[in-house]
C-alpha positions in Angstrom: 10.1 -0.3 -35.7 13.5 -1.0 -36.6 15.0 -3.0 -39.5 16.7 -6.2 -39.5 19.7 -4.1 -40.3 19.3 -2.0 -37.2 18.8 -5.3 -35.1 21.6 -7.3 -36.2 23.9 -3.8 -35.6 22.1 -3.3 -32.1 23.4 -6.9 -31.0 27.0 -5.8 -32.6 27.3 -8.2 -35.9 26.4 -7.4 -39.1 24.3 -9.8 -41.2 27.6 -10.5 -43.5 29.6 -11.2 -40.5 27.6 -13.5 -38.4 24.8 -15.1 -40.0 20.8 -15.8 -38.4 21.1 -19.4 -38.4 24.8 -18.7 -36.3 24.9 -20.3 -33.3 27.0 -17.9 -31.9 24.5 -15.4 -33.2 21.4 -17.5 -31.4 23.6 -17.7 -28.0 23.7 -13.4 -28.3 19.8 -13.4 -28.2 19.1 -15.9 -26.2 21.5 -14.6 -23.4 19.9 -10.8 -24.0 16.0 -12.1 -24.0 16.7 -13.9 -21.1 18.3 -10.8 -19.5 15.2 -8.6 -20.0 12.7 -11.0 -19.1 15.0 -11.7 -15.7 15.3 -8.1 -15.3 11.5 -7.6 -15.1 11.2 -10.5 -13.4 14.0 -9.3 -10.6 11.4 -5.9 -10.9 8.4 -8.1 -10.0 9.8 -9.4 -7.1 11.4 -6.2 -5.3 7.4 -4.7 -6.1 6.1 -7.6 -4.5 8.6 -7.7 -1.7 9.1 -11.4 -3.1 12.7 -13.2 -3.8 13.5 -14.3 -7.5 12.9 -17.7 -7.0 9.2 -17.0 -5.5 8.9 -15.6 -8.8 10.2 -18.1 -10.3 7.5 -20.9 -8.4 4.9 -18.6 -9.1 6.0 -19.2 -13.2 6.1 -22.6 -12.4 2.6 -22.6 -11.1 1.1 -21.0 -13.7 2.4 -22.9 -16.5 2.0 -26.5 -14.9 -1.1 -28.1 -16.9 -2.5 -29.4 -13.3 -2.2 -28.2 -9.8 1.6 -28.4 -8.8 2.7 -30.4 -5.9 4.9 -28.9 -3.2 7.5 -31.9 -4.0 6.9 -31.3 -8.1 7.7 -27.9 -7.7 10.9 -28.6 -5.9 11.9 -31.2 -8.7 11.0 -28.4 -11.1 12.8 -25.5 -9.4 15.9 -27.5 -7.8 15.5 -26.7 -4.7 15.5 -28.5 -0.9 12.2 -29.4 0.6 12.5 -27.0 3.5 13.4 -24.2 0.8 10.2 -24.7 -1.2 8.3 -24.9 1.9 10.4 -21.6 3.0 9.5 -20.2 -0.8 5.3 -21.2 -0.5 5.2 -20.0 2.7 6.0 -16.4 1.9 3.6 -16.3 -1.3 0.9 -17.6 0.6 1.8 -15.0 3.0 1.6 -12.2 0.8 -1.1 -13.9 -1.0 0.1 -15.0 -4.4 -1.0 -18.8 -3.3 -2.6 -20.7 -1.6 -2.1 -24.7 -0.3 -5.2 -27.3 -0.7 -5.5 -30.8 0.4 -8.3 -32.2 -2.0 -7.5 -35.5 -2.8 -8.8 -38.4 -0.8 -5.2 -38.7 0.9 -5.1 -35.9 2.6 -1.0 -36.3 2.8 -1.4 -34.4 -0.5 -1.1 -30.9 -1.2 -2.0 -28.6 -4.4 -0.3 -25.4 -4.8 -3.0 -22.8 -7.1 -2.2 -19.3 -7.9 -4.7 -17.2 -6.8 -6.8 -14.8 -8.7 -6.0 -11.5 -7.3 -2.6 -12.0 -7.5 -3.4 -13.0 -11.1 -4.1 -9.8 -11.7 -1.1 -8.1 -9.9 1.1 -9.9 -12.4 -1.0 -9.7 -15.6 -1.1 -5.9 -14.8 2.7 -5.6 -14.0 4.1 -7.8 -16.6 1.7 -6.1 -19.3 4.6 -3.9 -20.8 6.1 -7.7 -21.5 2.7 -8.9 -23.3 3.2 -5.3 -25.7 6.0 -6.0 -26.5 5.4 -9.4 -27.1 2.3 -8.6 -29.4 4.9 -6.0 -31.1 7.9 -8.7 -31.8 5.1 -11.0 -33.2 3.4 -8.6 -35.2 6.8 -8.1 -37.3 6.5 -11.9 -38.8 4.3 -14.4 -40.5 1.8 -17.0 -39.0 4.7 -19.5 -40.6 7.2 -18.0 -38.9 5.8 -17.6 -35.6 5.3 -21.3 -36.3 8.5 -22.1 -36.6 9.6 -19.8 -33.5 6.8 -21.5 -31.1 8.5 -24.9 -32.6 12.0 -23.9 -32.1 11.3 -22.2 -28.4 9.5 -25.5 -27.4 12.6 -27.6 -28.8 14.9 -25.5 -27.0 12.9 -25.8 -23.6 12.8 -30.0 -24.5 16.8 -29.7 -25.1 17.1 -27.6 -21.6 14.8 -29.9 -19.8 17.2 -32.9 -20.5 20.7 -31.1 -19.2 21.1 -32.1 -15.7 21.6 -29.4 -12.8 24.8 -28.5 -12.3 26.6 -30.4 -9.8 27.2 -28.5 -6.3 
């Protein structure tokens, strides 16, 4: 385990030059957590023989509170119709989904994420969860708390800035 010391070195500021609550300072980590978690994403993908952004719908899928839609997961991922189409059709393929019609309109569509390929991801992604379990093992219920509270206000923030404008 390293100190706070080592940390603050590691991301090349020292706690008297640049301190916690910097923004600067917050823009570092946020640019190098995102890195890592792309980079094992990026990893996912080239194992599964799957392009980022199928990686990327396959996040979506499993977050959404209710079965996605193919047209909510376009709003969600900014992409064309025919590219989400494109996008479901290889992970059904290759088996990380699969398409239901279930509602009494049958024009309807529900995207689940199956189980197996649950388990694919769970198992790949487990050296994330560790080191997840490790991060959060180095703080208090408060401030894990107040993490979960500022990660959900950033994603809030996030949600609200409009794509960027092609």
């Amino acid at each position: 385990m390293t100190s706070a010391e080592d940390r603050s070195t590691r991301s090349g500021a020292s706690d008297a030059e640049a301190p916690l609550a910097d923004l600067q300072a917050f823009a570092v980590e946020l640019r190098r957590m995102n890195g890592e978690i792309n980079r094992m994403t990026h990893g996912f993908a080239v194992n599964q023989q799957l392009h980022p952004t199928d990686v990327s719908a396959l996040g979506a899928i499993l977050d959404a509170p209710e079965p996605l839609t193919p047209g909510a997961l376009r709003e969600h991922l900014g992409l064309t119709s025919g590219a989400v189409t494109a996008c479901l059709d290889r992970l059904e393929r290759a088996g990380h989904v699969r398409r239901a019609r279930e509602s009494a309109d049958r024009r309807v569509v529900h995207v689940y994420y199956e189980a197996s390929a649950r388990t694919v991801a769970r198992d790949y992604f487990m050296p994330l969860a560790e080191a997840t379990a490790r991060a959060r093992a180095r703080f208090s219920e408060g401030e894990l708390t107040t993490v979960l509270r500022f990660l959900a206000a950033m994603n809030e923030e996030l949600a609200e800035v409009p794509p960027a404008r092609r």
